[in-house]
N, C-alpha and C positions, 0 to 999 in steps of 0.2 A: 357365853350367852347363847340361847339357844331359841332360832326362831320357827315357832309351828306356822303351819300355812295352813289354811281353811280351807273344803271344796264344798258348797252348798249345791244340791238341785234342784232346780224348780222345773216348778210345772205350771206355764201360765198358761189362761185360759185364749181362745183364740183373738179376742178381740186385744189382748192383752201383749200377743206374739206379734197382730199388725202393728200396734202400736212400738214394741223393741224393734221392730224390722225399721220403721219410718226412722228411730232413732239412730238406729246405726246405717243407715244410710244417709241422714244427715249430718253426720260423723266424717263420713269416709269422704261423702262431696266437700267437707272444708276443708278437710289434712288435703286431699290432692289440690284444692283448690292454694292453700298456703304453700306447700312444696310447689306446684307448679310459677305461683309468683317469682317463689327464691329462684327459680332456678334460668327464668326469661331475664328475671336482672341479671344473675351470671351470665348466661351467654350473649347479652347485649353490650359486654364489657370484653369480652373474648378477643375479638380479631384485633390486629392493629389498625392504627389511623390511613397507611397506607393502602392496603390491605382487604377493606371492606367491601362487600357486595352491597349495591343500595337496593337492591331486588331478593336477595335472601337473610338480608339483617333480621336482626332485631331492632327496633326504632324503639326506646325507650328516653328519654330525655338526660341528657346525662348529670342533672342537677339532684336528678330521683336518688333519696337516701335507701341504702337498701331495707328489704323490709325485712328486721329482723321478729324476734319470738313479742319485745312490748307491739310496736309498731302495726303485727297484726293480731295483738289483741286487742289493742286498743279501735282497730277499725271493723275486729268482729261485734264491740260492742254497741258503737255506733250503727251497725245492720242489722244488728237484732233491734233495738229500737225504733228502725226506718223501715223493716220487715218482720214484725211482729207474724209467728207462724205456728 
């Protein structure tokens, strides 16, 4: 089987270029925004019970399921709704 790949160029107008700018910056603020979540659950899970600093922890509740890929879709959907942009 044999798969061809496409390359189109455009050329949008300027109003057009602020517009994809604002989009892929609001792109980029949710992926770090989701990876940075994952990643305060993992180190708030890190140290031992012994172990901890309560001045340089992470404080996360340890009841908090982690957030995986539904969990924060499902709570992107709910902010797009309560922050309509």
């Amino acid at each position: 089987m044999l798969t061809l790949t496409y390359r189109y160029r455009i050329y949008p107008s300027a109003p057009q270029e602020v517009q994809m700018l604002e989009w892929l910056e609001t792109c980029r603020r949710l992926y770090n925004y989701a990876v940075r979540e994952r990643k305060d659950w993992i180190n708030s899970r890190k140290c031992d019970v012994n172990a901890c600093s309560l001045q340089s922890e992470y404080i996360i509740p340890a009841d908090t399921p982690y957030p995986d890929y539904y969990k924060q879709k499902k709570a992107l959907t709910e902010a797009k709704k309560s922050n309509p942009q």
